[in-house]
N, C-alpha and C positions, 0 to 999 in steps of 0.2 A: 477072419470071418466070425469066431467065437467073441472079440473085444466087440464089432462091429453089431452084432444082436442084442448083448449085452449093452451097450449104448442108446440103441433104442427100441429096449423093453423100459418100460415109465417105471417099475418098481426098482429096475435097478440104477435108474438115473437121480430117479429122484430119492429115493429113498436109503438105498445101500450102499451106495458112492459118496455121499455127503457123510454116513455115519461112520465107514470106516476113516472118509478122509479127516474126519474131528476126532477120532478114537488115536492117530497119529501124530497130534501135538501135543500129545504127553511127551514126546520123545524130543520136541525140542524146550523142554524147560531142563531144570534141575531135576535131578540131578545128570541128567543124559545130555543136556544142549547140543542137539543134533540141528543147532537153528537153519543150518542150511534147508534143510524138509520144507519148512516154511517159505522157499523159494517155489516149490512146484506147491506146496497144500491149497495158500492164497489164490495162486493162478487158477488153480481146476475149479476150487468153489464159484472165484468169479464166468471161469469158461464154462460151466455146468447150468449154472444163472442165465448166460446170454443165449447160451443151446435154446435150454427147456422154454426160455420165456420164446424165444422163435417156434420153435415146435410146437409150442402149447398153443397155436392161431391152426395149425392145422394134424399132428399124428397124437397132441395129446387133447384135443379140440372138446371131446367127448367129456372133462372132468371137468371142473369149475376152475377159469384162467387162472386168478391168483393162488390156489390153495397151492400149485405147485410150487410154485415160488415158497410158498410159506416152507411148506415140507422139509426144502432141500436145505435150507437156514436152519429149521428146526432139529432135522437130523443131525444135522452138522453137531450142533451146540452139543446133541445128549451125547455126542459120540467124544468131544473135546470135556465135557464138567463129567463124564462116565470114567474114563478114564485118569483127570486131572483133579480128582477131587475123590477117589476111592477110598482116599487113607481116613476118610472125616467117621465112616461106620465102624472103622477100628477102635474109635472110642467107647461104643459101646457094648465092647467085648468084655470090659472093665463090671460092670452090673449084671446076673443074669437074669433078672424080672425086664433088662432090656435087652435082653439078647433074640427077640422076637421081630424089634424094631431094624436087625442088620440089615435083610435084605430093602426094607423099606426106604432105610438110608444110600443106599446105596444106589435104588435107580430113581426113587421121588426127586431128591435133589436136581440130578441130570435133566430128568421131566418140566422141571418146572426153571432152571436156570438158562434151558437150551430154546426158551420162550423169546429171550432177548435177542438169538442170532432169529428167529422165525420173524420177530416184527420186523428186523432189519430188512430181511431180503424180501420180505413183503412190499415194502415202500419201497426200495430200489431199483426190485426184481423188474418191473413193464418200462424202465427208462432204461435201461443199462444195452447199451450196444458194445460192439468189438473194439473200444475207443479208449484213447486217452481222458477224454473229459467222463467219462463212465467209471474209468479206472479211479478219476478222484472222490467220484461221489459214492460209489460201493466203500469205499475206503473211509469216507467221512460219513457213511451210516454204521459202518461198522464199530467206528471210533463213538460215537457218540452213543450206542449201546452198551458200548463198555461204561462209559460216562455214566449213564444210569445206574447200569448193575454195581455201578460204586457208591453210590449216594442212595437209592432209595430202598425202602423194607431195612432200614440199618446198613445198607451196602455192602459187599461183598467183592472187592477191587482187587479177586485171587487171581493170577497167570493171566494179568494184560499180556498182548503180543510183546511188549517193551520186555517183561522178564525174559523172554528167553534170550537176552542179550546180557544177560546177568555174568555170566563169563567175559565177559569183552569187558573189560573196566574203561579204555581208550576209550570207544564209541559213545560211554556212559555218561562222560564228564558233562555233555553238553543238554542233561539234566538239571543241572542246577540254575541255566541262566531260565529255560524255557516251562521246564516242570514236565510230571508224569505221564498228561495226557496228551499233551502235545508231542512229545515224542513219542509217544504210543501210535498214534497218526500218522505221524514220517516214519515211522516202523513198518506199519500196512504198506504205506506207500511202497517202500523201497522194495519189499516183497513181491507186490506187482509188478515192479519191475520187468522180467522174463517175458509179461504180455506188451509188452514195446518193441520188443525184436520179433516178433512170429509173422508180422507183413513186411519185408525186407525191403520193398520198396518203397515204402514209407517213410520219407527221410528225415521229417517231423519227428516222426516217432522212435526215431536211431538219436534223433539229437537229444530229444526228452530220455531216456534211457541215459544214453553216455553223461549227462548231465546228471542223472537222479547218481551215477557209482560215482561221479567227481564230487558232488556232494556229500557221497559216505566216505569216503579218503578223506575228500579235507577237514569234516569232523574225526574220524582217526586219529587226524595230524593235530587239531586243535587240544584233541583229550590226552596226547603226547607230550602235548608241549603244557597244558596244566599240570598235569603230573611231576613232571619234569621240576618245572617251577616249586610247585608246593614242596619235594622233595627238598630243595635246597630252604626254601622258608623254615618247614619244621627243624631241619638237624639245626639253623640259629636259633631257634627255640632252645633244643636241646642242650645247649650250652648252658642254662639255665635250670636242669633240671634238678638240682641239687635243695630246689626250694620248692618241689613239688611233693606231694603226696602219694605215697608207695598204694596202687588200687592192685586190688586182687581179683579176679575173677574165678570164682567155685564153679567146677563142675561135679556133683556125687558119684552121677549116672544110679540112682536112687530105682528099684522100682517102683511102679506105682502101686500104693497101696492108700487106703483110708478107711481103712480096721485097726491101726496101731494102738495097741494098748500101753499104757503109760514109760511100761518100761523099754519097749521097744522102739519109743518118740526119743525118749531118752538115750540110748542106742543111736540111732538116726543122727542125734544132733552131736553126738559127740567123736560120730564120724566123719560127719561134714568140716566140723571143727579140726579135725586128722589132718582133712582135703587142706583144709584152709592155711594151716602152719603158721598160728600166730607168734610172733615174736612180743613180748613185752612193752619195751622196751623204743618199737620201731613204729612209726607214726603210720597208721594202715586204714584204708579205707575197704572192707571187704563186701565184694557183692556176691549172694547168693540167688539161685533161681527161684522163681514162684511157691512151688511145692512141696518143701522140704517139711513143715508142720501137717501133713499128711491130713490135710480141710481140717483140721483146727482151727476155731479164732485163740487169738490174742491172749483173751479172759480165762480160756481153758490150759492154758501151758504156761501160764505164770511161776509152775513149779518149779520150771528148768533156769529161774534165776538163778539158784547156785551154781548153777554149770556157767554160766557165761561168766558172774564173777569170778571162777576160779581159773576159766581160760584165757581171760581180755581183761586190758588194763585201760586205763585213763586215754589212750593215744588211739584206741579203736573206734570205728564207729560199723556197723555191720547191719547192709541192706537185704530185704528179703519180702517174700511175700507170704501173705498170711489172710485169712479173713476178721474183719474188727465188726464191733456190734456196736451200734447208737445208741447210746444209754441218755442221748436227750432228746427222746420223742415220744408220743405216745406209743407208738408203734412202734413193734422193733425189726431193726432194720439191719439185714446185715452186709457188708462190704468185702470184692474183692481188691485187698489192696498191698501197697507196699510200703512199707516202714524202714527207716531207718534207727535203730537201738544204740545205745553204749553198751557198755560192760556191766551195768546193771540191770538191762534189757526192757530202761525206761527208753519208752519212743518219743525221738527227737523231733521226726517229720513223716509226714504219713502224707499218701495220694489213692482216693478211692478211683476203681478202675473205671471211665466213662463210656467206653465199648464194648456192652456186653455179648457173648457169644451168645445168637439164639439159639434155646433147648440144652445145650453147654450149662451155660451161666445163670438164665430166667428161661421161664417157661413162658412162650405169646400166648393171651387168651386161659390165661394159668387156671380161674376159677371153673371154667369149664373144662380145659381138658383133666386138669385133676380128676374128675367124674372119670374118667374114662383109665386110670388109674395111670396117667403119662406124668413125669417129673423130671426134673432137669438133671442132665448128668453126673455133674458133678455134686460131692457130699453136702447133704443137712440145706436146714435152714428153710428150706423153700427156694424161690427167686433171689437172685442175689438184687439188690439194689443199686442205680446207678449213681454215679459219682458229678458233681457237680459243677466242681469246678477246677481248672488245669491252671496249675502253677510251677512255678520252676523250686525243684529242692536248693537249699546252700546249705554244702556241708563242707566244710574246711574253705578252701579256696575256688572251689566249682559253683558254677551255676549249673543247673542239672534239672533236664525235662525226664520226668519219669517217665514210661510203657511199660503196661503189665498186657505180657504175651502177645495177642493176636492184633491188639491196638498198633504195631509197627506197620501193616499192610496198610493203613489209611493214610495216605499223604495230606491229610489236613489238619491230623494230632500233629504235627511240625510246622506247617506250615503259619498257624493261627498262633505261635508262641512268641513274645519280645524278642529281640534283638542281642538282647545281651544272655547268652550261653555257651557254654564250654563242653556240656557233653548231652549227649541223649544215652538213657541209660535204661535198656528192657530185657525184664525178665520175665521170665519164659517157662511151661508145664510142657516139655511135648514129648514126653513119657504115651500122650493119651493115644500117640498115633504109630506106638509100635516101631518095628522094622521099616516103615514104608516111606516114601517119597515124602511125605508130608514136613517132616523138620529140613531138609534141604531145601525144600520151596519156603518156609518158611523163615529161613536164615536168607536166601536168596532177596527178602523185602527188604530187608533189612540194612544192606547195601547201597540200594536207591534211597532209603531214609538220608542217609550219610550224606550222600554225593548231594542231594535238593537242598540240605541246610548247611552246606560246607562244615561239618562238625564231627566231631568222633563221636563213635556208637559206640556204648561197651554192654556186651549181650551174657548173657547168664542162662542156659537152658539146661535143664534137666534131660538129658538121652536126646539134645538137641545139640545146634553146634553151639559154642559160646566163643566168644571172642573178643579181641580188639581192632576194632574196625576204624581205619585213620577218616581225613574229611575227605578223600577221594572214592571212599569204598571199596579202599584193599586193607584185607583181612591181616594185622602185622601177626600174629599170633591169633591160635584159634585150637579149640579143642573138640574131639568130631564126637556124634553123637553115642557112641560104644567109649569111651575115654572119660577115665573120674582123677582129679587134679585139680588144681590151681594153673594158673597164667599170669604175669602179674608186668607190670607197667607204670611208668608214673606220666600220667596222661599231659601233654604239652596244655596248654594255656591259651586258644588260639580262639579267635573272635570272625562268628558266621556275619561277615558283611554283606553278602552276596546268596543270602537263602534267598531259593525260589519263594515268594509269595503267596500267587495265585494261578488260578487258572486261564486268566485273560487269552496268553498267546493261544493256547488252545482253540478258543474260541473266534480268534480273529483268524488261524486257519481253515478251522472249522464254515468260516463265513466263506473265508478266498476262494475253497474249492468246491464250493456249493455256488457260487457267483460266476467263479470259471465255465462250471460245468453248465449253468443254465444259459451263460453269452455260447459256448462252444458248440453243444451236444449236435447241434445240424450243419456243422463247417467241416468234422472228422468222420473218414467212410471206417 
């Protein structure tokens, strides 16, 4: 009786049911992967949608038809980015002249990202019946809202449904023929699922069901049997390793600061340098994380050359990130970027970062909010400047796509690179987000990078995870975000013939089951 009131009272249908069921898929990402939940979450949003939009013709007759719809979208979203995105105001626990703006981060975001699920079920919500062909098109508006929330406003492509499959490496594989968003699509799908068997006599919709699990099995079996393969590919690689270059991966586990005074930079680096365990004499390619120059540029820690020549010889070359300043413009401009140095801590190759975090990295609308005394998170400078142009590093015998930090979540920084590369290589700050969720979801991208370009990731984070991530997206070595060390490897030689490209398939599904649904929608009860 008590579920049955609560059903239909309108605030709790539309409004409190959606927020808690979106506040619940925190629980199937990283670090929790409870992805089963997303078997019942999917179904009830879509069964909540099909209710209200029937009801709302006569017990919620009295409100305006669509806003319900909108609502129950809208709820959803602030309860899914409320939850899945809490760790982002941890940042600015770091400044106290921003420690005013926590709670503000903390629900504006949710407010304004839980917009994307509100358009969705807006357009959806008056076509959607208790059907197969409804099931594809809620599914293909939800997909192509994500689609957005990735490309526009500088995009934001955080906890696609696809991530919470980020455990499953198997099922992953068949990322790399199709790409991100299109398996983000047969992700929903398969999730609805459950709403194929609720009319038992339905025998349409028993086949379509048995058919959507044979279709997750046999991708299973296919990401089994790449795996499999590529295992035997790499160890004949391995035979060869003798003519590779020894890579290192640093972890400090540093905290954050960007107050160091000279001697305590000094300090810093000849800790890392500890982590690091150069040998002389041994030919070492060593990556360190984003932040170890504590927002320093370049220009400003030129001191610390005697430390690198008296720890690294002629056979090092050692990667890091730092911020550099344009000393040829009128203007000055400054960079976040990452360098590669020798042993005299001349830079050999540099990549300014092209992804800037907004309010992180640059302030939007800078001259004005400044009036209001807002500045962007992190140290000095002002805005940071963006970078223009994306190139592959060569240093010894690698080709090598750089990522600084948050740039790994965009599958179109890999996507848009030549053919010929050997490693994708991103380092990482994520000291900024504490104890929390944030650096496992953020290691968790990291992964799908891998698997879409067929290519090994080597990752460097700070109180993040870092690792060596092979071209299927398992982790061979990895160090957790409480853990300071090294890892270290001499990475195979192995050529991405088979990176995912583009988005096309996506959108030729995107087409199929929007064509489906509009021949169907009046043939399924």
């Amino acid at each position: 009786m008590l579920l049955e009131n609560l059903i239909n009272k309108r605030v709790s249908l539309v409004f409190l049911f959606p927020l808690v069921l979106g506040m619940l898929t925190v629980l199937t990402f990283q670090p929790y992967n409870l992805t089963f939940l997303n078997f019942l979450i999917i179904p009830c949003l879509f069964a909540i949608l099909v209710y209200v939009n029937k009801k709302s013709k006569s017990t919620y007759r009295k409100k305006p038809y669509l806003i319900n719809l909108f609502y129950i979208g809208y709820f959803f979203g602030v309860g899914f980015f409320l939850t899945g995105t809490h760790w982002i105001s941890n940042s600015l626990t770091f400044d106290s002249d921003l420690n005013y703006l926590i709670p503000l981060s903390l629900f504006l975001i949710p407010l304004f990202l839980g917009l994307f699920y509100g358009v969705s079920t807006i357009i959806v919500g008056p076509f959607l019946k208790n059907n197969f062909p409804s099931i594809l098109f809620f599914c293909a508006s939800l997909s192509f809202l994500d689609y957005l929330r990735a490309k526009i406003f500088t995009g934001f492509p955080w906890n696609l449904w696809a991530y919470s499959w980020s455990w499953f490496i198997e099922i992953l594989q068949i990322l790399n023929p199709i790409g991100l968003f299109a398996f983000n699509l047969l992700t929903l799908t398969i999730f609805c699922s459950p709403l194929l068997i609720m009319h038992r006599k339905n025998n349409l919709n028993l086949s379509i069901f048995f058919f959507l699990i044979l279709l997750f099995f046999s991708n299973y079996i296919y990401g089994s049997f790449s795996i499999n393969k590529n295992t035997k590919f790499i160890n004949n690689l391995g035979q060869n390793e003798n003519n590779l270059t020894r890579i290192k991966i640093v972890s400090p586990n540093f905290d954050l600061n960007y107050d160091l005074s000279q001697v305590e930079l000094n300090n810093q680096i000849l800790e890392i340098i500890k982590f690091s365990e150069p040998k002389k004499n041994e030919k070492t390619l060593f990556i360190w994380p984003e932040g170890v120059f504590g927002g320093y540029s370049y220009s400003e820690v030129k001191k610390i050359k005697s430390i690198f020549q008296k720890n690294f010889s002629n056979d090092h070359t050692i990667i890091f990130g730092i911020n550099l300043r344009n000393e040829y413009s009128d203007k000055e401009h400054y960079f976040n970027s990452l360098v590669a140095v020798n042993n005299n801590f001349e830079i050999i190759y540099k990549y300014n970062k092209q992804k800037l975090v907004p309010f992180g990295e640059f302030l939007p609308f800078e001259d004005f909010l400044n009036d209001f005394g807002l500045k962007k998170i992190s140290r000095g400078y002002g805005s940071f400047s963006k970078g223009t142009k994306q190139q592959n590093l060569i240093i010894y015998d690698y080709k090598i796509l750089p990522l600084i930090c948050y740039e790994i979540i965009f599958p179109e920084m890999t996507q848009n690179t030549i053919d010929d590369l050997n490693f994708i290589l991103n380092i990482s700050e994520d000291g900024w987000f504490g104890g929390t969720i944030g650096p496992y979801q953020h290691f968790s991208k990291a992964t799908f990078r891998a698997i879409e370009s067929n290519t090994y990731l080597l990752r460097s984070a700070n109180k993040g995870i870092s690792a060596f991530i092979n071209n299927k997206g398992i982790p061979i070595k990895r160090l957790e975000p409480y853990e300071s060390g090294n890892i270290e490897l001499k990475v195979p030689l192995i050529q991405n013939n088979f990176k995912n490209r583009n988005d096309l398939i996506f959108f030729l599904l995107l087409f199929t089951y929007t064509v489906i649904f509009l021949t169907l929608k009046n043939r399924f009860k």
